[in-house]
N, C-alpha and C positions, 0 to 999 in steps of 0.2 A: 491792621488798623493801628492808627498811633495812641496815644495810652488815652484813656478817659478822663483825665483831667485837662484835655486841649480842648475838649466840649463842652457845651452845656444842652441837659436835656430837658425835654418837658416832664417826661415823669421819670420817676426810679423805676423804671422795669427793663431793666438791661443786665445783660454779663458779658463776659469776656470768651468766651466758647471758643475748644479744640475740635469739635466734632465736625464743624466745614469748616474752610478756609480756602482762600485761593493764596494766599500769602501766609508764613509763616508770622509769630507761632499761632493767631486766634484772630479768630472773627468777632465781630460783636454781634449779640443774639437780642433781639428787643420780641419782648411779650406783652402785649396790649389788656391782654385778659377784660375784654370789653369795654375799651376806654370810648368817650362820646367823641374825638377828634381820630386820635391814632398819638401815634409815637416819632417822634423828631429829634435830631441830635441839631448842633449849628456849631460851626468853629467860634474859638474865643482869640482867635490872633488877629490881632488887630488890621492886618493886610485882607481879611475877610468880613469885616464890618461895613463895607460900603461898595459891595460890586456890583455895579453897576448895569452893563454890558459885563456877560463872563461864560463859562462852560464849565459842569459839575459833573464828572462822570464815577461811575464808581460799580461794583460788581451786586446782586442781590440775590437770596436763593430762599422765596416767600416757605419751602420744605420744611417743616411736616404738615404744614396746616396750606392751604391754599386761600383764610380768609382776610389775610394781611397784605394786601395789594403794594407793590413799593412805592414810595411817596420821593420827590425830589422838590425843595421850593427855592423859590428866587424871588429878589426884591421883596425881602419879609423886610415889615416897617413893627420890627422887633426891636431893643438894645439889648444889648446881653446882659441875663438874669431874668426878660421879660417876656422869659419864654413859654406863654401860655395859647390860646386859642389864636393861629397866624393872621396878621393881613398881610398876602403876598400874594405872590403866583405860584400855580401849585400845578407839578403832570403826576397824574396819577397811572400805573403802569397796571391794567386790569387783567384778569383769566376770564375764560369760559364758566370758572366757578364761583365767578363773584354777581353778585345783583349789580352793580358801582358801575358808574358813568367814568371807565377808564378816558383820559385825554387832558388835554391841559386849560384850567379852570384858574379863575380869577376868584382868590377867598378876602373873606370881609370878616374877623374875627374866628375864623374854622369855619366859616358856611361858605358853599362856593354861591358868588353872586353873579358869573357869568362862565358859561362856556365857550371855550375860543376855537377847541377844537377836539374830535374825540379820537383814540386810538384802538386798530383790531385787537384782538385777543389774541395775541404771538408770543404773552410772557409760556418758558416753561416752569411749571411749579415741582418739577422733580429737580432740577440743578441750579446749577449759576446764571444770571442773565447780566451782560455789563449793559450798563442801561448809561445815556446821556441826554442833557440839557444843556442849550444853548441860547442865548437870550440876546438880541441886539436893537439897536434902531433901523425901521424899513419904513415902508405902506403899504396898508392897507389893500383890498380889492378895489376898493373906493376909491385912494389914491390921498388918504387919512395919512397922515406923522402917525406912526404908529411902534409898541413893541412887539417885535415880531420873536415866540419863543418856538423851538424845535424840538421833540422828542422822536429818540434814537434808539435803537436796541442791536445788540450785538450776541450770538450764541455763538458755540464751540463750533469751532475754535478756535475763535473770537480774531476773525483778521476781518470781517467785512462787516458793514453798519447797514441796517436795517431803516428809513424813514418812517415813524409811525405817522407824522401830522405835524403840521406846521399851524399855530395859533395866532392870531393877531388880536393887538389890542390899542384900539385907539387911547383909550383910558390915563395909559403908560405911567402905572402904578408906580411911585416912588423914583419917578426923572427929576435929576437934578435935587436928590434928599441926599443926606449925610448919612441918611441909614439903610443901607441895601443889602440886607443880609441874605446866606443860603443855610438848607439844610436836608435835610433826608431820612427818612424814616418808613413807616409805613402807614398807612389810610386805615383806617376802623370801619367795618361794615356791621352797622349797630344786629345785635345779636350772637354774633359768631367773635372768639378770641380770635386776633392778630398774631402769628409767628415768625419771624423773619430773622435771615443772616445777611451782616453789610459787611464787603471788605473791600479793601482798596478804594479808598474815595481820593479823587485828583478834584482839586478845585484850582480854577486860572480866570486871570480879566480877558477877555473876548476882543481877539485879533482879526476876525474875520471884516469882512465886508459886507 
C-alpha cells in the first residue's frame, strides 16, 4: 500500500500491518469495531477526484473475522475531507457468513437506496481475494442511457477473473459532476466487528467499450 497520508479515511481505525501482505513491506488493516456504515479510505490525488468512467481493482483478505464484507465505491459525490456517510455506488463483496445483500447497490448518505445487482458468495475469507470494479456508460435491459458497473473477483493464483454481476443504473449517479470520487473499505454488518486487510489497490479512467 502507498503511505497513509495519500488517503483520506472516514474513521481512525486503521494501521499499517506485517502480518498479510501480498506486497512488501505492509498491508493496511482497518477494524470497524461496530461502526454504523463500515470503513473507507479514497485517494487525495487530485487525478482521482472526478473518475468518471474508471476501474478500481485491488487485493482483500476479510481474515480473522468473516464480518467485514469488502466494500469498493464509485461516483461518491464526496470532496475530500467529506468523508462521512457516501452518496455513490457501492459493490459490496459478501460470504456465506454474512446476513448482507452482497452485490452492487446505489447508497444515498450510507443507506443503499437501490439495488442493481446482487453477487454469489465466492469471497474466500481465509486469504486473499483481488476483487475489481468497473463502471462505464451502456443500456439498460430497457434500452435506458444507463451506468452500467461490474463486479469481479479473482483467487489464486490470481491469472483468471471471475463475473460476479453486472448492475445497471438508469439513475447515473454523478454523470457529468466535477466530483466522482472512489474508495474502498469494508461494509459494517450492524452487530458483529469488521476486520479486513487491503493491499495493492490500482486505480485508472475506464478505456473499455
Amino acid at each position: 500500500m502507498s503511505v497513509p497520508e495519500d488517503w483520506t479515511f472516514n474513521r481512525d481505525k486503521w494501521i499499517l500491518s506485517e502480518l498479510q501482505k501480498i506486497s512488501e513491506p505492509s498491508s493496511l488493516y482497518m477494524d470497524n469495531g461496530y461502526s454504523d456504515f463500515g470503513d473507507y479510505m479514497s485517494p487525495k490525488a487530485s487525478a482521482c477526484h472526478n473518475i468518471e468512467l474508471g476501474i478500481i481493482t485491488a487485493y482483500f483478505q476479510p481474515y480473522p473475522s468473516p464480518w467485514g464484507p469488502p466494500l469498493i465505491l464509485c461516483r461518491m459525490q464526496l470532496p475530500v475531507g467529506g468523508d462521512t456517510q457516501p452518496t455513490a455506488y457501492a459493490a459490496i463483496f459478501g460470504t456465506s457468513y454474512v446476513g448482507h445483500t452482497a452485490g452492487i447497490h446505489r447508497l444515498e448518505l450510507g443507506t443503499i437506496k437501490e439495488t442493481l445487482c446482487t453477487f454469489p458468495s465466492t469471497l474466500d475469507i481465509n486469504g486473499w481475494n483481488r476483487l475489481r470494479l468497473s463502471w462505464w456508460y451502456s443500456y439498460d435491459y430497457w434500452n435506458n442511457p444507463s451506468t452500467a458497473i461490474k463486479g469481479e473477483i479473482s483467487l489464486p493464483p490470481f491469472t483468471d477473473w471471475i463475473t460476479l454481476g453486472i448492475g445497471y443504473s438508469p439513475f447515473n449517479l454523478g454523470k457529468g459532476a466535477s466530483i466522482n470520487r472512489v474508495g474502498l473499505g469494508q461494509r459494517a454488518v450492524p452487530g458483529y466487528p469488521g476486520r479486513i486487510f487491503i493491499d495493492d489497490c490500482l486505480i485508472s479512467k475506464y478505456v473499455g467499450s
